[in-house]
N, C-alpha and C positions, 0 to 999 in steps of 0.2 A: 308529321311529314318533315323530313330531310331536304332541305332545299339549297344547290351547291349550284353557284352563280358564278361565272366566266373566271373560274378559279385557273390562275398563271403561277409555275414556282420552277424556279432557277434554282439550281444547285453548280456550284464549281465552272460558272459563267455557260451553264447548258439547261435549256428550256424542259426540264421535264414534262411536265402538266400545262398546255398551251390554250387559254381562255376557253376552259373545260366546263359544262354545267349539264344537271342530270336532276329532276325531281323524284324523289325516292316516294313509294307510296305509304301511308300512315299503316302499322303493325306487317309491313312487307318481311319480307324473308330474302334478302338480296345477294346475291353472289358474285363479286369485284375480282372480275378475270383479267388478263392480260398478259402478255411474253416477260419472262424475264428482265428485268429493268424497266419494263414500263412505267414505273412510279405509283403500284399501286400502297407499298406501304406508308410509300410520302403520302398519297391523298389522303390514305388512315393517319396518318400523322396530324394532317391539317383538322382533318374532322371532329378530333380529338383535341383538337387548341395543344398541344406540344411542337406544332411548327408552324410559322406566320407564311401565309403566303404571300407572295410579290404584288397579286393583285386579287380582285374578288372577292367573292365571302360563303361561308356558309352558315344557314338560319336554322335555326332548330324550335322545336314550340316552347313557350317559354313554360319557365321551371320543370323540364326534362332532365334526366338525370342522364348520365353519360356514362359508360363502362368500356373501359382500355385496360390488356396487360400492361405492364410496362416490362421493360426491354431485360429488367435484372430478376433473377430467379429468389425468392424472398432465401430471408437465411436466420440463422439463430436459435435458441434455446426451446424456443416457442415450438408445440406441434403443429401439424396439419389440420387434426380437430380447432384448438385454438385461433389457427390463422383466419382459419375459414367462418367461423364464428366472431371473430372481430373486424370481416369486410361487411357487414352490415353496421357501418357506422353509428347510424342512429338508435339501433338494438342496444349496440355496448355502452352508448351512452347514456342509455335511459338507464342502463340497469347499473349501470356504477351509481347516476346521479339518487337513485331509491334507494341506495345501503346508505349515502349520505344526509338525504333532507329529514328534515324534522318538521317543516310546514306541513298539514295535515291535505290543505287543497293544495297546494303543487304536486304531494304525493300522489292524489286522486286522480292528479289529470296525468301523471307519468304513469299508472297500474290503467287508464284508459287506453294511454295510447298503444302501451307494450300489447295489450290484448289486442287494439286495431293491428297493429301488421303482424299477430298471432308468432309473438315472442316466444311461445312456450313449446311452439311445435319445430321454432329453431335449429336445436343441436340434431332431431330428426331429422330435420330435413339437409344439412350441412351433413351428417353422416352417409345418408345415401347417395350426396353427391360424389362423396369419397369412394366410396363406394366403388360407384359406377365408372372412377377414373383409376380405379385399383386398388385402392387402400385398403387393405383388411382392419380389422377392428386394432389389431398390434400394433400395424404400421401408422394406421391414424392418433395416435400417439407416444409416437418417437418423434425425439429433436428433429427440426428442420438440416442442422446441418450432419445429419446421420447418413441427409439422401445425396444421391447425387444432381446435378444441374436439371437433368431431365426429369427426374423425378418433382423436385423444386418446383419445376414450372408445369406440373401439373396443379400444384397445390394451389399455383399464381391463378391460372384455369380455372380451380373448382372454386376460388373465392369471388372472382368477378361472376362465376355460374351462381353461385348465391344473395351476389349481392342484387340481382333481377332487376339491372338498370330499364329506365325505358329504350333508351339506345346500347345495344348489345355491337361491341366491335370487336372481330377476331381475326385477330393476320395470322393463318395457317394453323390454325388450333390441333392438328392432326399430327403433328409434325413429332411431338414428342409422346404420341400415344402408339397402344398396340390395335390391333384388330378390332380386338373385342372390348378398349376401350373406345374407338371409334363408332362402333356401333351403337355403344350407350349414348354417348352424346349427339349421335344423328339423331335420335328417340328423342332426346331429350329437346333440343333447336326444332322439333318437328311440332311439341306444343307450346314452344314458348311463346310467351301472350304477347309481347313487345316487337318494336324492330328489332331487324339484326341485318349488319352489313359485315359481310364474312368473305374473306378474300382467300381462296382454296384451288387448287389442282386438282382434284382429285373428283373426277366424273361422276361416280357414283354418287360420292358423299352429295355433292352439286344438286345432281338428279333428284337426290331424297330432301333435300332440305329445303332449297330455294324456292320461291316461285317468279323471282325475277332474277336475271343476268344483266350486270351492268360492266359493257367490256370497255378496259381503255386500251387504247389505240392510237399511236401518231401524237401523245398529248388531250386526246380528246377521247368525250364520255358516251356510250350509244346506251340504249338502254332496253332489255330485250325481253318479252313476257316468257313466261317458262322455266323449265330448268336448263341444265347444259347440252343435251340431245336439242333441243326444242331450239338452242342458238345456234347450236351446228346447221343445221338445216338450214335458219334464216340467213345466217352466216356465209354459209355454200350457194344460193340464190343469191344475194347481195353481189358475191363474188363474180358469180356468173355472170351478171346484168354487167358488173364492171370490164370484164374482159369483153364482151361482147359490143359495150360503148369504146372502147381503144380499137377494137377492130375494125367499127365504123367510121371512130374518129379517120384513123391513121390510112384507111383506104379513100376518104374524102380529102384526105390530108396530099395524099400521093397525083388524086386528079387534080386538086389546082397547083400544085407544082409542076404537072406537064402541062396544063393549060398556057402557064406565066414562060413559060420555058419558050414554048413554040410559038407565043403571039406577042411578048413584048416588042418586039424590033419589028410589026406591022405597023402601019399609022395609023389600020382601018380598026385595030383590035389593040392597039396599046391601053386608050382607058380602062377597055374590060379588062384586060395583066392587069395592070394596076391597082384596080380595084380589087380581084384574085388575090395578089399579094397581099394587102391590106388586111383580107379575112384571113388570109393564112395568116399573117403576126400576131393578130387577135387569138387564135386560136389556142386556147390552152390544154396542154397537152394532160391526158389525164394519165395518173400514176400506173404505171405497172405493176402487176402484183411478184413480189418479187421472191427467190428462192433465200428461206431464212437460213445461214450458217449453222445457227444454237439449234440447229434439228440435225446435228450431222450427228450421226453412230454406225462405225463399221469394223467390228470384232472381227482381229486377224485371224482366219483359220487353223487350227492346230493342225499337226502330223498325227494321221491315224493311230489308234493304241488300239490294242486288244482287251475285252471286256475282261472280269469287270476293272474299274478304273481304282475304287475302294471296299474293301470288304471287312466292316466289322461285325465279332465273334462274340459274346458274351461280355464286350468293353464296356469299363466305369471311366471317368472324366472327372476332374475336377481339382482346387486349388489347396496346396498346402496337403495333400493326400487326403484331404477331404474328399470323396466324391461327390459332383456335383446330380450330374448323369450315370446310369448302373444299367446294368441287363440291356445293352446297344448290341441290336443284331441290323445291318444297315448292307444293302448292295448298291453300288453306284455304277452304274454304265455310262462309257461314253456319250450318249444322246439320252441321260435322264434331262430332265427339267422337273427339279422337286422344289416345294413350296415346304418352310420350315413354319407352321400354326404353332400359337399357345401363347399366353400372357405373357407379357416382360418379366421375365425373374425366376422364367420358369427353366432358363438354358438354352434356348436359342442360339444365343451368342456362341457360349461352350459348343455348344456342339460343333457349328461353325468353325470354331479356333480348332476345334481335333481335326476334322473335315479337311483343315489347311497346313496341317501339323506345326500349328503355332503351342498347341498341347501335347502331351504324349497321354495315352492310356494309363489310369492307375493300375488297370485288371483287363483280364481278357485279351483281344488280339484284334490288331489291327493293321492288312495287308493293303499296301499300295503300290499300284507301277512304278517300277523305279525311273521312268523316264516322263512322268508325268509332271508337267508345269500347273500352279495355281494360281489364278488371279483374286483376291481378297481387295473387296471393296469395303470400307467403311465409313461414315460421319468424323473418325479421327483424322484418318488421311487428309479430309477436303479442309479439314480445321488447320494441320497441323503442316500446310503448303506453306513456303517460304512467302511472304506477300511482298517481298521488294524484287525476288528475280521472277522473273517471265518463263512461259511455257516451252520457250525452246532449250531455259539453261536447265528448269528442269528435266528435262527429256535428254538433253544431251548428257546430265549425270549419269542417270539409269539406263541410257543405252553406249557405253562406255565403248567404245573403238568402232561404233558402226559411222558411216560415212555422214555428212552433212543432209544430203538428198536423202538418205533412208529415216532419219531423224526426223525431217520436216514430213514427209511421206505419213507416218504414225501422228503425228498430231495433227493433220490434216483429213483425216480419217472421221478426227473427232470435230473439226469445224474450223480449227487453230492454223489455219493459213492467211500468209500476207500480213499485215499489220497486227492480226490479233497473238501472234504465236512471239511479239516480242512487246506484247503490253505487260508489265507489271501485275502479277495472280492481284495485289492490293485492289487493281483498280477496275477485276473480273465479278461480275456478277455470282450471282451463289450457284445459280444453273450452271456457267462457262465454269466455276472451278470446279464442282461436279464431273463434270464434262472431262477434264484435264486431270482428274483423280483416276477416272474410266482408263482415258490413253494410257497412264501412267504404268496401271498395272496391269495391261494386255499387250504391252511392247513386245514380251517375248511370244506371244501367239500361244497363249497356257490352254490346256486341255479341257481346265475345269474352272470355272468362272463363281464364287461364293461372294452373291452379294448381302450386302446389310444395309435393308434404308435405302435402297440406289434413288428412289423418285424425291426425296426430299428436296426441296430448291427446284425441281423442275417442273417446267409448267405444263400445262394438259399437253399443248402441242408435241414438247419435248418427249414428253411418257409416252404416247404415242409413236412417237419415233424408236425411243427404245424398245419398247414393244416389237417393230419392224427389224431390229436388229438382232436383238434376240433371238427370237425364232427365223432370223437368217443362218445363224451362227450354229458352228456344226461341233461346238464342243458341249459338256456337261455345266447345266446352270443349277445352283443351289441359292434359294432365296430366299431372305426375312423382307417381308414386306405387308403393309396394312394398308396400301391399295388394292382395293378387288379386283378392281376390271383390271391391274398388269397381272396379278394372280390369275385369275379366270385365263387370262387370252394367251399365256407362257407354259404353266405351271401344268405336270400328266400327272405327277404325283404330288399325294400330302403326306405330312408326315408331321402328326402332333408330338409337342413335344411339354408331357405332360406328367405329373406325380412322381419325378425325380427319375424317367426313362423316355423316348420317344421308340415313338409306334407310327405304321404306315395308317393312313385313316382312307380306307376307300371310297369315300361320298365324293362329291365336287365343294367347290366353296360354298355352292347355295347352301349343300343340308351339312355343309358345317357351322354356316352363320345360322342355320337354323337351330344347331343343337347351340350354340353360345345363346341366343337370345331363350332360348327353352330353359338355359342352365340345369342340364340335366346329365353331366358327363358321364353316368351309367349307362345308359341307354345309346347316349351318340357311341361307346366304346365297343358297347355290345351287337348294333346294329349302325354305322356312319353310312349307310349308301351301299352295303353289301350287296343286299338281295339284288341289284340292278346289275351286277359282275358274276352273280352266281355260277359256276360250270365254264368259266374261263380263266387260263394262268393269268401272272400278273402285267405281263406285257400285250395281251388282249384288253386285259382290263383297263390300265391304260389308254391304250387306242381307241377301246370304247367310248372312256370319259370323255378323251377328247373330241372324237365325232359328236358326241351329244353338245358337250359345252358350241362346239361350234355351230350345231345344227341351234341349240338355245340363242343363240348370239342373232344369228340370223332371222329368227321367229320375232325376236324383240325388235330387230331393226323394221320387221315387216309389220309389226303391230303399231306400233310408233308412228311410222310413217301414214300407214291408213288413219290411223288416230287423227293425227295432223290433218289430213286428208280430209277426213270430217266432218274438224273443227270449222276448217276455210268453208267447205260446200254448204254447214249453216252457216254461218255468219252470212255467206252469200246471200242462202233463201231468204234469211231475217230479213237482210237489205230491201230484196226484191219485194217482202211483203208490206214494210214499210213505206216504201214506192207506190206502191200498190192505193192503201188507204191512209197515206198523209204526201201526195205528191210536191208539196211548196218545201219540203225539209228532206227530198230524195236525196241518196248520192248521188254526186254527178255523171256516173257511166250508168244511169237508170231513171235521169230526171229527162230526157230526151224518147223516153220507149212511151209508144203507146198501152193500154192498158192489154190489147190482146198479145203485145208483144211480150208485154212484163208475166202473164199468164204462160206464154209459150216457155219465157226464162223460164219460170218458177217448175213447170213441171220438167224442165231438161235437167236441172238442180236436183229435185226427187228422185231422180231416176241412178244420177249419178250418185246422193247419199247412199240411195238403198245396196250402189254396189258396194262403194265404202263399205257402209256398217256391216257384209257380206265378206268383205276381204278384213276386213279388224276383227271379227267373231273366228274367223276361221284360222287367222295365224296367234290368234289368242287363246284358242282351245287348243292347237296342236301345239304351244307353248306351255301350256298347264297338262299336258301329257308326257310331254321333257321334263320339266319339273319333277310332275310326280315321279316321273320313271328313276330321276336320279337320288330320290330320297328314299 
């Protein structure tokens, strides 16, 4: 058990983490959500002994072992094999210290111990971590400094995956993975035998891994059973209750102020004013739930073009006349939304860069509107912002002669009004410079929007919001991204990009994460989701998928919900039947019922499960008929 006690921590004379405490449960699976700056990697910080807090403490079971990345990406001569195989400390050092001893019993008890933590199935097992994070048998050994940073911190990744602390901690582990390494490692967190406190954006991943949500908020820790759907919910009720208490407050609020108004200056009614005032100074006002800025996205509308937007013809791609990419036959219209699948390394990017004609075609042909604007999003941009000037001097560069008001107007768009559009990027959250990367490069209202990575640094709320903007936006969206659910909720077409060409993949995401987890790329090529498009062109087909994915979206949300539904109406009957036959340890809203009443409960309770389990069976088979229909 993780146990974090009125933990307080001040950063640059500002209370992040305000007398915070949360008990984590023994082998939990937990999920450390929170907005943008909330402090959640300071509290992975703390928990991790790399930063002292101001006050409190955190207990851990004693001799637990602890596992943190650390912040630098490993580097040097050493491969990825070897790294990974020397983060089991105690492995490498039994086995160095046996090529050394010459005592016969120290030897005996060092060949015991290597068998206890089954030293020899080791470099197996470090292999298919690699693996499963992309490493091909080649790549897992080449030099460390062959890779680049992202790749690096993969390797940082599958060494702490190895090293099977009992406390597993992961600030955003997703971040420098693809798709279909993502989904290994959800597999992977879904049997591991230890804690894990994993701080993540990313819905789905949330949903599959956790079984508890621990949100911070305000400085402080709530702590929530379930996965991320399962907090939404309690989340959206909590809230409710709270708006619902401010509207009570503030209308009782409103009667003894006209009470004190109209009776102070009586003689016969002044104590009562008086008294009236009194409760009203006491009265503490409860917070409003307030509208968050870092949720603002609003993509300028382009000027109409005529389709298609791009058209490649039998084009290769790629650097030094090497091609990277070959045999590219691609249509782009106006109002596509394509999703760019396939491992890192496979050309994504490239294609991208042609897509934006940051490349030219080695071969073949490649036509574009001449009047067509690009917006190119990347991880470089947000890296490579100026951190001493502010989002207005930025902006006022790249939008060179336009007026003062249309300047702030675009950054305001993005949430960057008032104080925050002349704070220093240094001292902007990773979300807000995201956020400020977005503005930067839709100033001109571009046609066609090619992002890479856009959710990184943004937290559920925020994806959500983009999400919303997104599909407000009336120009062409091209996207690399290894979130599902923005994929799923954006994305009408896929487009794999795979064995040194990309191809359109007609399935949805489901039965392409089905063909990745199958690893069967014959078969997904041969059949990805076809037969469910059969006898329609590709702009039916489309519209299809779409109506499905949203009709699937919807099914889930009504199975879920009845789920939930279920769970509360037993736990209710449980109540009522433990009321029933141990009345001295009832809950309180059934320690008060007589036994015919507790009988009347309990059968209103049945009545009500059986509809439940009636409305969960029935948007859960016509879910598993969407399903099947789209594979």
């Amino acid at each position: 058990m993780l146990d974090i006690s009125g933990i307080t921590v001040r950063l640059g004379g500002r209370t992040i983490i305000d007398d915070a405490s949360a008990r984590l449960p023994p082998r939990g699976r937990i999920g450390l959500i929170g907005r943008n700056g909330a402090g959640k990697s300071t509290l992975v910080r703390v928990i991790a002994g790399m930063l002292e807090a101001d006050a409190g403490r955190v207990d851990k079971p004693r001799g637990s072992r602890l596992g943190y990345i650390a912040q630098e990406a490993p580097a040097g001569a050493a491969s990825p094999f070897e790294t990974v195989l020397a983060a089991d400390t105690e492995r490498a050092d039994l086995m160095v210290e046996s090529e050394m001893c010459e005592a016969p019993a120290r030897l005996a008890e060092i060949h015991e111990r290597l068998i206890a933590i089954e030293a020899h199935s080791a470099p197996a097992r470090a292999a298919r971590i690699l693996v499963g994070l992309g490493f091909d048998e080649e790549a897992q050994h080449r030099p460390l400094d062959s890779f680049s940073g992202g790749w690096r911190m993969r390797v940082a990744l599958a060494s702490l995956l190895f090293s099977a602390p009992d406390l597993l901690l992961l600030d955003e582990p997703s971040n420098h993975l693809d798709l279909e390494a993502v989904l290994w490692l959800e597999d992977f967190l879904k049997s591991y035998p230890a804690t894990i406190l994993l701080v993540s954006h990313e819905r789905d991943f949330l949903n599959n891994v956790v079984d508890h949500i621990l949100h911070l908020s305000g400085g402080k820790l709530t702590l929530y059973p379930g996965g991320y759907d399962a907090f939404e919910r309690q989340r959206a009720e909590r809230q409710a209750q709270i708006a619902s208490a401010r509207a009570r407050q503030q209308a009782q609020r409103e009667k003894l102020q006209d009470y004190v108004a109209r009776n102070s200056a009586r003689a016969s009614t002044a104590k009562q004013a008086q008294s009236r005032a009194k409760a009203l100074a006491r009265m503490q006002p409860i917070a409003e739930l307030v509208d968050d800025p870092s949720l603002s996205f609003d993509f300028p509308s382009p000027e109409p073009l005529r389709p298609p937007l791009i058209t490649l013809d039998t084009a290769s791609v790629g650097y030094d006349r090497e091609p990277v990419l070959s045999r590219l036959n691609l249509r782009l219209d106006p109002d596509d939304r394509i999703a760019l699948l396939g491992r890192n390394g496979n050309g994504k990017t490239t294609l991208a860069r042609l897509l934006a004609a940051q490349l030219a075609p080695l071969d073949g042909a490649m036509t574009a509107s001449g009047r067509m604007k690009v917006g190119y999003f990347t991880q470089y941009q947000v890296e490579e912002l100026d951190r001493d000037e502010t989002p207005l001097q930025h902006m006022t560069v790249l939008m060179k002669g336009a007026s003062p008001s249309a300047v702030r107007a675009q950054l305001g768009r993005f949430g960057f009004s008032g104080p925050k559009a002349t704070t220093q990027v240094g001292k902007l959250s990773g979300g807000e410079r995201a956020r400020l990367a977005l503005a930067l490069i839709t100033r001109d209202a571009p046609h066609l929007l090619i992002l890479d990575e856009p959710t990184n640094h943004l937290d559920v709320d925020a994806r959500e919001a983009l999400i919303q903007a997104l599909n407000d936006y009336s120009g062409a969206v091209v996207m690399v991204s290894h979130d599902r659910h923005m994929l799923e909720m954006t994305a009408d077409r896929l487009v794999l990009v795979d064995g040194g060409t990309a191809a359109e993949f007609d399935g949805s995401i489901e039965s392409y994460i089905a063909f990745v987890l199958a690893r069967d790329p014959a078969t997904a090529r041969a059949d990805g989701g076809k037969s469910a498009g059969k006898g329609l062109n590709k702009k039916d087909q489309r519209k299809a998928a779409a109506e499905a994915r949203e009709r699937g979206q919807e099914l889930r949300r009504r199975a879920k919900s009845a789920e939930s539904a279920l769970e509360k109406l037993v736990a209710a009957r449980q109540a009522v039947d433990h009321a029933m036959f141990s009345p001295d340890s009832a809950a309180p809203e059934y320690a008060a019922l007589t036994m015919t009443e507790l009988m009347k409960r309990r059968a209103e309770l049945s009545d009500r499960i059986d509809d439940a389990e009636a409305a969960w069976l029935e948007a859960s088979e016509a879910l598993e008929e969407v399903v099947s229909a789209a594979a």
